[in-house]
C-alpha positions as CSV (number, residue, x, y, z in Angstrom):
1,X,-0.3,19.8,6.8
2,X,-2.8,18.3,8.2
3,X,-4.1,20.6,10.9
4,X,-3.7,23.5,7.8
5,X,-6.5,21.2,6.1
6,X,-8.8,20.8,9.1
7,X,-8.7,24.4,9.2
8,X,-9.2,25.3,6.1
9,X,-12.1,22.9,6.2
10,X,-13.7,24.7,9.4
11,X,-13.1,28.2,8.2
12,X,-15.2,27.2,5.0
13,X,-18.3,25.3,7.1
14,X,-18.1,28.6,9.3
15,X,-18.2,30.8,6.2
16,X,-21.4,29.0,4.5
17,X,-23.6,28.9,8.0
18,X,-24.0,33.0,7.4
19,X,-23.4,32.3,3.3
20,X,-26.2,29.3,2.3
21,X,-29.2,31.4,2.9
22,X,-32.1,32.0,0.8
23,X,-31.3,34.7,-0.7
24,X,-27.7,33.6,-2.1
25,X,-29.3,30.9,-3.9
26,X,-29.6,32.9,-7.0
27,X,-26.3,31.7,-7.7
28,X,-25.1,28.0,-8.3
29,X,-22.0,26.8,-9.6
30,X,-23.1,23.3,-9.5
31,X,-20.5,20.1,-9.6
32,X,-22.3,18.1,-13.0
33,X,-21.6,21.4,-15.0
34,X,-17.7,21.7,-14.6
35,X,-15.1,20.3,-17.0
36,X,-13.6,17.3,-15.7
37,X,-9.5,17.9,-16.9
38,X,-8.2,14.9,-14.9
39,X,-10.8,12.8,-12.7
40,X,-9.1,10.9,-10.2
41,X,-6.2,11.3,-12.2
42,X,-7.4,10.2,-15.3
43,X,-6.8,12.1,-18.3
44,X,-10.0,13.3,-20.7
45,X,-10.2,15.4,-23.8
46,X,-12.2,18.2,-22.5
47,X,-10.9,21.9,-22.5
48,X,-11.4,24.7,-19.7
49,X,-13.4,27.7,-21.9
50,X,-11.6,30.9,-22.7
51,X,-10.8,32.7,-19.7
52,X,-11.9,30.1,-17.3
53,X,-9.3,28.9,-14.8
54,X,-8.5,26.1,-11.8
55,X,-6.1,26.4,-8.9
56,X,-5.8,23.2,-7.1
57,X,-3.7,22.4,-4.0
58,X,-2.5,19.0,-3.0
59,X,-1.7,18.5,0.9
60,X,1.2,17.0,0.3
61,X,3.1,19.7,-1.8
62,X,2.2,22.6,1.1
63,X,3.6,25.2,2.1
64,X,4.5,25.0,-1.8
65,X,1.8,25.8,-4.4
66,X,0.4,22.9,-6.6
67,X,-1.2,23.1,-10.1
68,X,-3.2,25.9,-12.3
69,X,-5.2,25.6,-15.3
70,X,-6.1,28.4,-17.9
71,X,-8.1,28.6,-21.3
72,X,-6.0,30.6,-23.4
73,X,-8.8,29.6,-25.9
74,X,-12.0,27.3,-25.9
75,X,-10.1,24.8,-27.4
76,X,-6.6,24.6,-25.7
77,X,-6.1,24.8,-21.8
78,X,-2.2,25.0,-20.6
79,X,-1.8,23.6,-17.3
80,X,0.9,25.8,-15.3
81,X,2.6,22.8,-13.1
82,X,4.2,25.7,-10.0
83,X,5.7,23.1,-7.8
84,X,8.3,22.6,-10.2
85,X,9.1,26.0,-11.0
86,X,9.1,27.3,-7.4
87,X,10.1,24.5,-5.6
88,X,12.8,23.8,-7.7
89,X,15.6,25.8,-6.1
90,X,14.6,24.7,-2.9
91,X,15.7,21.4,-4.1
92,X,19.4,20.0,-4.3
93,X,19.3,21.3,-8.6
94,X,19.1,25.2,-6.5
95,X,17.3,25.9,-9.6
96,X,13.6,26.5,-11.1
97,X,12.8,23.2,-13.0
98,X,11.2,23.9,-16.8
99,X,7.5,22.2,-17.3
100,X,5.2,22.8,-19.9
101,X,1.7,21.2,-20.2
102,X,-0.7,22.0,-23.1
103,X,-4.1,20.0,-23.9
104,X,-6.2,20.6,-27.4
105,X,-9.7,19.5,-27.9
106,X,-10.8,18.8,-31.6
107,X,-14.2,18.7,-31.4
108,X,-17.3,17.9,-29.6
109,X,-18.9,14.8,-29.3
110,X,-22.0,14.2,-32.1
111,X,-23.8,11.3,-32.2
112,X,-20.8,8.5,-32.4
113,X,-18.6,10.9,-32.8
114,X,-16.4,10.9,-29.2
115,X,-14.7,14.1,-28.4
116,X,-11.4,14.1,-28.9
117,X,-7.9,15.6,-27.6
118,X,-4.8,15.5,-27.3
119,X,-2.4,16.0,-24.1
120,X,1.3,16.8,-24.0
121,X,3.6,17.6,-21.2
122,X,7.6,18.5,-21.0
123,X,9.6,18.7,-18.0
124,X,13.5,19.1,-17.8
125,X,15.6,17.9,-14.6
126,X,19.3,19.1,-14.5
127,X,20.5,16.8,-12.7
128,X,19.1,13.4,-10.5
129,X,16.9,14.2,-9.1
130,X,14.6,12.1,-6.2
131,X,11.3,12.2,-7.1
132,X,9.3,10.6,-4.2
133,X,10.2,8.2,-1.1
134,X,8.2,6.2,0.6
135,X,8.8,3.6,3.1
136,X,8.4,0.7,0.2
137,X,10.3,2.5,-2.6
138,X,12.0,5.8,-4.2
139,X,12.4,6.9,-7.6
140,X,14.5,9.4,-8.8
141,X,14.6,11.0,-12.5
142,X,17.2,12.7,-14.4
143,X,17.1,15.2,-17.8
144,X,14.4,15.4,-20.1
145,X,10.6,14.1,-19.7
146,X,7.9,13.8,-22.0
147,X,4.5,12.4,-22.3
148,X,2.0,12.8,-25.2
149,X,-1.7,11.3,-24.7
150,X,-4.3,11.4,-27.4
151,X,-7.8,10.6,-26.1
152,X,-11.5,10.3,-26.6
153,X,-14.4,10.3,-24.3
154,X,-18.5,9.5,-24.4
155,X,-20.9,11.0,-22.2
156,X,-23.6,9.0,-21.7
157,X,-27.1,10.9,-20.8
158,X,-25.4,13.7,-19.0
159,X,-24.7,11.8,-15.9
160,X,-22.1,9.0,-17.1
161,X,-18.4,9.3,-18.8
162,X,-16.6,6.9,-20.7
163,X,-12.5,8.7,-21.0
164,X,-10.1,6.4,-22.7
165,X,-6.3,7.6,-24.1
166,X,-3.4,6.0,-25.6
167,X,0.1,7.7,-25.8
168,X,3.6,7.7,-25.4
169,X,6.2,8.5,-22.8
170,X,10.1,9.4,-22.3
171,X,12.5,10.2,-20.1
172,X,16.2,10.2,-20.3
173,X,16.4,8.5,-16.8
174,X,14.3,6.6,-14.1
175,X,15.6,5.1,-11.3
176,X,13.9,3.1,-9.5
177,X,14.6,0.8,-5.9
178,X,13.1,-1.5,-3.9
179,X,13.6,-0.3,0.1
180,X,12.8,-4.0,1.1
181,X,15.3,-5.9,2.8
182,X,14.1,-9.1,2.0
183,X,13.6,-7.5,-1.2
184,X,15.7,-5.0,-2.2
185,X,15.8,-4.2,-6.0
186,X,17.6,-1.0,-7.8
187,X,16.8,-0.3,-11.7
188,X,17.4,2.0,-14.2
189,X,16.1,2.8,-17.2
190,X,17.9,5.1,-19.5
191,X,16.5,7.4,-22.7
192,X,13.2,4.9,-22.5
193,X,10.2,5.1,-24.6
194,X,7.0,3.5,-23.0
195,X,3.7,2.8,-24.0
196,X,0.8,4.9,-21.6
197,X,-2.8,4.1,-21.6
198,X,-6.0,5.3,-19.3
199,X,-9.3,4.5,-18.7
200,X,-11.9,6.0,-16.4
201,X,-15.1,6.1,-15.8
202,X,-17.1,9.1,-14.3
203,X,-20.5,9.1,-12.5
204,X,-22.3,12.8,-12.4
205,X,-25.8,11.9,-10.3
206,X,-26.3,15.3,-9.2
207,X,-25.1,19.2,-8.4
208,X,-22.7,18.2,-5.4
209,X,-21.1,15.1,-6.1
210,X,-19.6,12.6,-8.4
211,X,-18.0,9.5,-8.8
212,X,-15.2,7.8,-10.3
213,X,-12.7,5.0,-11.4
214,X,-9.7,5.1,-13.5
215,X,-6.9,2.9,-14.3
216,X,-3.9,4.0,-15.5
217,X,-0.6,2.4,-17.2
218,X,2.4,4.9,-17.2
219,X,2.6,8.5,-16.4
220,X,0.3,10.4,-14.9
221,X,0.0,13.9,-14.0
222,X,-1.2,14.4,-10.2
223,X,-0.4,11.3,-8.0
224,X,2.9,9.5,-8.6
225,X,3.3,11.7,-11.1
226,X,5.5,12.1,-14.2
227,X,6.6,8.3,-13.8
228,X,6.5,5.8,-16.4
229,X,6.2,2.1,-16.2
230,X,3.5,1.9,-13.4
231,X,-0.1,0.8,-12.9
232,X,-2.1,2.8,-11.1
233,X,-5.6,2.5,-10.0
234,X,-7.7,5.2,-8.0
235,X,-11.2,5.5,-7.2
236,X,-12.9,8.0,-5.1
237,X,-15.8,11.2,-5.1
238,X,-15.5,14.7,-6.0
239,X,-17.8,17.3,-3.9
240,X,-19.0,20.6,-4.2
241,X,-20.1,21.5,-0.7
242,X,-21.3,24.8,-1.0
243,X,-21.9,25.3,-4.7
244,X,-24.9,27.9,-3.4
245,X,-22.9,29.7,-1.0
246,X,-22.9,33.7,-1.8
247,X,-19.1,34.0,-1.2
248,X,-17.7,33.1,-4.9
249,X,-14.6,31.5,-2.8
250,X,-16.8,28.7,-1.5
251,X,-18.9,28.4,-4.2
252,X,-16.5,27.9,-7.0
253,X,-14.4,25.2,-3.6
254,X,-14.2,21.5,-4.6
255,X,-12.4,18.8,-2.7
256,X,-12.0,15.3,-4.6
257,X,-11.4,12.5,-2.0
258,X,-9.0,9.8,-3.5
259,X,-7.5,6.3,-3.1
260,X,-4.3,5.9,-4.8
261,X,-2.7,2.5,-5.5
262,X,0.6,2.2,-7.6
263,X,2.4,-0.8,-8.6
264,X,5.9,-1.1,-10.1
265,X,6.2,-4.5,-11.3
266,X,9.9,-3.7,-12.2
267,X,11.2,-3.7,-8.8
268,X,8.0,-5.9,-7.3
269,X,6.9,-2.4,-5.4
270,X,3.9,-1.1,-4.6
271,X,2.6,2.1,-3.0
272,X,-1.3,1.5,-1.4
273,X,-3.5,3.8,0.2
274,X,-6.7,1.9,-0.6
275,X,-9.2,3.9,1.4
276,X,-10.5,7.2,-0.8
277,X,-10.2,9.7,2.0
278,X,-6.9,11.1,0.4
279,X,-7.8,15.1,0.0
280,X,-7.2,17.0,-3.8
281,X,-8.6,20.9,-3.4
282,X,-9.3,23.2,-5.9
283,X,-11.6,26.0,-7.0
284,X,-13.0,25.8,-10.5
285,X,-14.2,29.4,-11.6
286,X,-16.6,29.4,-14.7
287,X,-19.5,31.6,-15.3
288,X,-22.1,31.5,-12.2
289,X,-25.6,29.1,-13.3
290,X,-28.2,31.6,-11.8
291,X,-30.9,29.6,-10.5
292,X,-34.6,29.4,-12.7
Protein backbone atom coordinates (compact mmCIF):
# COMPACT_ATOMS: atom_id res chain seq x y z
CA UNK A 1 0.00 0.00 0.00
CA UNK A 2 2.44 1.96 0.78
CA UNK A 3 4.94 1.84 -1.95
CA UNK A 4 1.49 2.05 -4.43
CA UNK A 5 1.20 5.69 -2.57
CA UNK A 6 4.89 6.72 -2.98
CA UNK A 7 4.35 6.04 -6.51
CA UNK A 8 1.44 7.47 -7.20
CA UNK A 9 2.97 10.50 -5.47
CA UNK A 10 6.15 10.48 -7.91
CA UNK A 11 4.22 9.79 -11.03
CA UNK A 12 2.09 13.07 -10.16
CA UNK A 13 5.43 15.39 -9.27
CA UNK A 14 6.82 13.93 -12.57
CA UNK A 15 3.65 14.79 -14.46
CA UNK A 16 3.48 18.59 -13.22
CA UNK A 17 7.46 19.33 -13.96
CA UNK A 18 6.36 19.29 -17.97
CA UNK A 19 2.41 20.32 -16.76
CA UNK A 20 3.02 23.76 -14.40
CA UNK A 21 4.18 25.97 -17.13
CA UNK A 22 3.08 29.24 -18.11
CA UNK A 23 0.95 28.63 -20.40
CA UNK A 24 -1.32 26.04 -18.39
CA UNK A 25 -1.98 28.65 -15.91
CA UNK A 26 -5.12 29.64 -17.67
CA UNK A 27 -6.67 27.09 -15.70
CA UNK A 28 -6.99 26.83 -11.78
CA UNK A 29 -9.00 24.69 -9.80
CA UNK A 30 -7.96 26.22 -6.63
CA UNK A 31 -8.40 24.37 -3.01
CA UNK A 32 -10.58 27.64 -1.12
CA UNK A 33 -13.22 27.14 -3.98
CA UNK A 34 -14.24 23.39 -3.45
CA UNK A 35 -17.05 22.11 -1.24
CA UNK A 36 -15.94 20.73 1.81
CA UNK A 37 -18.49 17.36 2.31
CA UNK A 38 -16.52 15.94 5.25
CA UNK A 39 -13.27 17.88 6.50
CA UNK A 40 -11.24 15.69 8.49
CA UNK A 41 -14.16 13.69 8.94
CA UNK A 42 -16.41 16.15 10.06
CA UNK A 43 -19.72 16.33 8.67
CA UNK A 44 -21.07 19.94 6.95
CA UNK A 45 -24.16 20.89 5.27
CA UNK A 46 -22.78 21.77 1.94
CA UNK A 47 -23.86 20.01 -1.36
CA UNK A 48 -21.65 18.97 -4.42
CA UNK A 49 -23.42 21.14 -7.61
CA UNK A 50 -25.35 19.25 -10.28
CA UNK A 51 -23.13 17.10 -12.10
CA UNK A 52 -20.15 17.71 -10.11
CA UNK A 53 -18.45 14.57 -8.58
CA UNK A 54 -15.51 13.15 -6.04
CA UNK A 55 -13.65 9.90 -6.06
CA UNK A 56 -11.55 9.47 -3.11
CA UNK A 57 -9.23 6.58 -2.20
CA UNK A 58 -8.14 5.63 1.31
CA UNK A 59 -4.79 3.58 1.54
CA UNK A 60 -6.05 1.41 3.71
CA UNK A 61 -9.05 -0.05 1.69
CA UNK A 62 -6.55 -0.74 -1.56
CA UNK A 63 -6.57 -2.79 -3.86
CA UNK A 64 -10.44 -2.17 -3.14
CA UNK A 65 -12.08 1.16 -4.25
CA UNK A 66 -13.15 3.66 -1.44
CA UNK A 67 -15.87 6.41 -1.71
CA UNK A 68 -17.69 8.56 -4.58
CA UNK A 69 -19.79 11.59 -4.41
CA UNK A 70 -22.33 12.88 -7.10
CA UNK A 71 -24.86 15.87 -7.41
CA UNK A 72 -27.88 14.42 -8.65
CA UNK A 73 -29.09 18.01 -8.07
CA UNK A 74 -27.57 21.31 -6.55
CA UNK A 75 -29.22 20.57 -3.49
CA UNK A 76 -28.71 16.77 -2.74
CA UNK A 77 -25.33 14.85 -3.23
CA UNK A 78 -25.61 10.81 -2.65
CA UNK A 79 -22.42 9.52 -1.58
CA UNK A 80 -21.83 5.87 -3.34
CA UNK A 81 -19.85 4.09 -0.27
CA UNK A 82 -18.08 0.95 -3.07
CA UNK A 83 -16.03 -0.75 -0.46
CA UNK A 84 -19.10 -2.16 0.87
CA UNK A 85 -20.70 -3.15 -2.16
CA UNK A 86 -17.60 -4.67 -3.80
CA UNK A 87 -15.78 -5.86 -1.04
CA UNK A 88 -18.54 -7.44 0.41
CA UNK A 89 -18.33 -10.90 -1.12
CA UNK A 90 -14.83 -10.91 -0.56
CA UNK A 91 -15.76 -11.00 2.99
CA UNK A 92 -16.94 -14.06 5.22
CA UNK A 93 -21.12 -12.64 4.31
CA UNK A 94 -19.75 -13.81 0.31
CA UNK A 95 -22.15 -11.17 -0.50
CA UNK A 96 -22.41 -7.38 -1.64
CA UNK A 97 -23.25 -5.38 1.53
CA UNK A 98 -26.37 -2.70 0.87
CA UNK A 99 -25.28 1.19 1.80
CA UNK A 100 -27.09 4.18 1.01
CA UNK A 101 -25.89 7.77 1.75
CA UNK A 102 -27.89 10.86 0.75
CA UNK A 103 -27.16 14.59 2.13
CA UNK A 104 -29.78 17.71 1.42
CA UNK A 105 -28.88 21.23 1.79
CA UNK A 106 -31.83 23.69 2.56
CA UNK A 107 -30.42 26.82 1.89
CA UNK A 108 -27.57 29.12 1.82
CA UNK A 109 -26.22 31.01 4.48
CA UNK A 110 -27.69 34.92 4.68
CA UNK A 111 -26.73 37.15 7.11
CA UNK A 112 -27.40 34.92 10.52
CA UNK A 113 -28.90 32.67 8.70
CA UNK A 114 -26.37 29.34 8.78
CA UNK A 115 -26.71 26.94 6.02
CA UNK A 116 -28.31 24.07 6.71
CA UNK A 117 -28.50 20.15 5.91
CA UNK A 118 -29.26 17.26 6.62
CA UNK A 119 -27.21 13.72 6.32
CA UNK A 120 -28.54 10.18 6.34
CA UNK A 121 -26.83 6.95 5.84
CA UNK A 122 -28.12 3.10 5.78
CA UNK A 123 -26.12 0.07 5.68
CA UNK A 124 -27.29 -3.62 6.16
CA UNK A 125 -24.80 -6.48 7.43
CA UNK A 126 -26.23 -10.13 7.10
CA UNK A 127 -24.57 -11.49 9.34
CA UNK A 128 -21.43 -10.44 12.18
CA UNK A 129 -19.51 -9.09 10.78
CA UNK A 130 -15.68 -7.64 12.04
CA UNK A 131 -15.48 -4.33 11.26
CA UNK A 132 -11.80 -3.34 12.17
CA UNK A 133 -8.86 -4.86 14.32
CA UNK A 134 -6.28 -3.33 15.73
CA UNK A 135 -3.71 -4.30 18.13
CA UNK A 136 -5.76 -2.41 21.06
CA UNK A 137 -9.31 -3.46 20.11
CA UNK A 138 -11.89 -5.01 17.42
CA UNK A 139 -15.40 -4.24 16.74
CA UNK A 140 -17.59 -6.22 14.92
CA UNK A 141 -21.31 -5.21 13.73
CA UNK A 142 -24.27 -7.15 12.83
CA UNK A 143 -27.83 -6.25 10.75
CA UNK A 144 -29.07 -2.98 10.17
CA UNK A 145 -27.17 0.55 10.62
CA UNK A 146 -28.43 3.94 10.49
CA UNK A 147 -27.29 7.39 11.22
CA UNK A 148 -29.17 10.67 10.53
CA UNK A 149 -27.21 14.11 11.12
CA UNK A 150 -28.83 17.50 10.73
CA UNK A 151 -26.32 20.31 10.61
CA UNK A 152 -25.45 24.00 10.20
CA UNK A 153 -22.42 25.83 9.36
CA UNK A 154 -20.96 29.73 9.25
CA UNK A 155 -18.37 30.90 7.01
CA UNK A 156 -16.64 33.50 8.38
CA UNK A 157 -15.00 36.04 5.67
CA UNK A 158 -14.36 33.32 3.08
CA UNK A 159 -11.41 31.95 4.83
CA UNK A 160 -12.88 30.38 8.18
CA UNK A 161 -15.73 27.61 8.85
CA UNK A 162 -17.77 27.05 11.80
CA UNK A 163 -19.66 23.13 10.90
CA UNK A 164 -21.72 21.93 13.93
CA UNK A 165 -24.46 18.74 13.72
CA UNK A 166 -26.56 16.95 15.99
CA UNK A 167 -28.25 13.54 15.13
CA UNK A 168 -29.06 10.11 15.89
CA UNK A 169 -27.59 6.69 15.35
CA UNK A 170 -28.67 2.77 15.26
CA UNK A 171 -27.55 -0.32 14.83
CA UNK A 172 -28.96 -3.73 15.65
CA UNK A 173 -25.53 -4.88 17.02
CA UNK A 174 -22.02 -3.56 18.13
CA UNK A 175 -19.59 -5.53 19.57
CA UNK A 176 -16.99 -4.35 20.96
CA UNK A 177 -13.53 -5.88 23.02
CA UNK A 178 -10.80 -4.84 24.67
CA UNK A 179 -7.43 -7.00 23.23
CA UNK A 180 -5.60 -5.97 26.51
CA UNK A 181 -4.52 -8.60 28.74
CA UNK A 182 -4.30 -6.69 31.67
CA UNK A 183 -7.42 -5.27 30.39
CA UNK A 184 -9.48 -7.27 28.49
CA UNK A 185 -13.12 -6.16 28.12
CA UNK A 186 -15.95 -7.67 25.51
CA UNK A 187 -19.48 -5.64 25.09
CA UNK A 188 -22.31 -5.61 23.26
CA UNK A 189 -24.82 -3.53 22.51
CA UNK A 190 -27.98 -4.64 20.84
CA UNK A 191 -30.87 -2.64 18.71
CA UNK A 192 -29.08 0.77 20.31
CA UNK A 193 -30.05 4.19 19.75
CA UNK A 194 -27.26 6.85 20.43
CA UNK A 195 -26.91 10.34 20.46
CA UNK A 196 -24.06 11.74 17.55
CA UNK A 197 -22.77 15.24 17.55
CA UNK A 198 -19.74 17.12 15.54
CA UNK A 199 -17.93 20.03 15.52
CA UNK A 200 -15.17 21.34 13.22
CA UNK A 201 -13.61 24.04 12.41
CA UNK A 202 -12.07 24.80 8.93
CA UNK A 203 -9.23 27.29 7.98
CA UNK A 204 -9.09 28.26 4.01
CA UNK A 205 -5.81 30.85 3.93
CA UNK A 206 -5.24 30.41 0.37
CA UNK A 207 -5.55 28.29 -3.23
CA UNK A 208 -3.44 25.22 -2.04
CA UNK A 209 -4.07 24.50 1.40
CA UNK A 210 -6.35 24.37 4.41
CA UNK A 211 -6.67 23.60 7.74
CA UNK A 212 -8.67 21.86 10.15
CA UNK A 213 -10.16 20.43 13.53
CA UNK A 214 -13.07 18.43 14.32
CA UNK A 215 -14.42 16.54 17.15
CA UNK A 216 -16.71 14.02 16.84
CA UNK A 217 -19.06 11.91 19.29
CA UNK A 218 -20.58 8.74 17.47
CA UNK A 219 -20.49 7.62 13.93
CA UNK A 220 -18.66 8.84 11.44
CA UNK A 221 -18.34 8.23 7.86
CA UNK A 222 -14.48 7.91 6.82
CA UNK A 223 -12.20 6.91 9.76
CA UNK A 224 -13.53 4.35 12.31
CA UNK A 225 -16.33 4.52 10.43
CA UNK A 226 -20.04 3.56 10.88
CA UNK A 227 -19.43 3.12 14.77
CA UNK A 228 -21.39 4.49 17.46
CA UNK A 229 -20.40 5.34 20.89
CA UNK A 230 -16.90 6.78 20.29
CA UNK A 231 -15.03 10.10 20.46
CA UNK A 232 -13.04 10.99 17.90
CA UNK A 233 -10.81 13.81 17.34
CA UNK A 234 -8.73 14.60 14.08
CA UNK A 235 -6.79 17.41 12.97
CA UNK A 236 -4.74 17.78 9.97
CA UNK A 237 -4.28 19.96 6.22
CA UNK A 238 -5.81 19.41 2.94
CA UNK A 239 -3.49 20.34 -0.26
CA UNK A 240 -3.99 20.94 -3.67
CA UNK A 241 -0.51 20.52 -5.14
CA UNK A 242 -0.94 21.17 -8.60
CA UNK A 243 -4.23 23.08 -8.82
CA UNK A 244 -2.44 24.91 -12.13
CA UNK A 245 -1.26 21.85 -13.71
CA UNK A 246 -2.67 21.45 -17.52
CA UNK A 247 -3.44 17.73 -16.99
CA UNK A 248 -7.17 17.93 -15.44
CA UNK A 249 -6.05 14.62 -13.44
CA UNK A 250 -3.56 16.65 -11.34
CA UNK A 251 -5.31 19.57 -11.27
CA UNK A 252 -8.63 18.45 -9.92
CA UNK A 253 -5.82 15.79 -7.24
CA UNK A 254 -6.13 16.61 -3.52
CA UNK A 255 -4.54 14.65 -0.68
CA UNK A 256 -5.77 15.61 3.04
CA UNK A 257 -3.16 14.60 5.55
CA UNK A 258 -4.87 13.35 8.94
CA UNK A 259 -4.36 12.42 12.51
CA UNK A 260 -6.98 10.19 13.81
CA UNK A 261 -7.61 9.52 17.55
CA UNK A 262 -10.60 7.30 18.71
CA UNK A 263 -11.61 6.55 22.13
CA UNK A 264 -14.18 3.93 23.33
CA UNK A 265 -14.72 4.67 26.86
CA UNK A 266 -16.99 1.46 26.93
CA UNK A 267 -14.33 -1.01 26.89
CA UNK A 268 -11.47 1.74 28.17
CA UNK A 269 -9.91 1.47 24.32
CA UNK A 270 -8.36 3.75 22.41
CA UNK A 271 -6.97 3.83 18.80
CA UNK A 272 -4.06 6.90 18.38
CA UNK A 273 -2.28 8.00 15.53
CA UNK A 274 -1.62 11.49 16.76
CA UNK A 275 0.72 12.75 14.12
CA UNK A 276 -1.42 14.16 10.81
CA UNK A 277 0.61 12.45 8.23
CA UNK A 278 -2.13 9.80 7.69
CA UNK A 279 -2.93 10.14 3.66
CA UNK A 280 -6.94 10.64 2.25
CA UNK A 281 -6.77 11.14 -1.82
CA UNK A 282 -9.32 12.25 -3.91
CA UNK A 283 -9.98 14.31 -7.07
CA UNK A 284 -12.75 16.95 -6.86
CA UNK A 285 -14.01 17.78 -10.46
CA UNK A 286 -15.97 21.17 -10.71
CA UNK A 287 -15.93 23.65 -13.39
CA UNK A 288 -12.23 24.90 -14.14
CA UNK A 289 -11.67 28.88 -12.48
CA UNK A 290 -9.79 30.34 -15.56
CA UNK A 291 -7.34 32.62 -14.41
CA UNK A 292 -8.06 36.91 -14.75
Amino acid sequence: MKNIFVTTVIFAVALSINGQTTDSLKKQNALNDDVYLHPVDCVTPYTLKKGEWIYAQSIQTLPFPSWAFYGITDKLTIQIDLLPWLYGAFTELKKPIPSFNLRYRFNEQKGLIPTIGVEAMFVHFWDTLQRFKTPSMIVWENGSYFHFKPSISYKIKDKLFVNLSFGVDYIDELILQNNDTNNFQNKTFAKSWNPNYAIGIDYRPSKWISYHLAYNYGATLSFLENVPRKIQVTYGFRVAPFYKNRFGILRHLRIEFVAINGFFKDIDAKQTFPIPVYPYIYWQWKKDKTKN
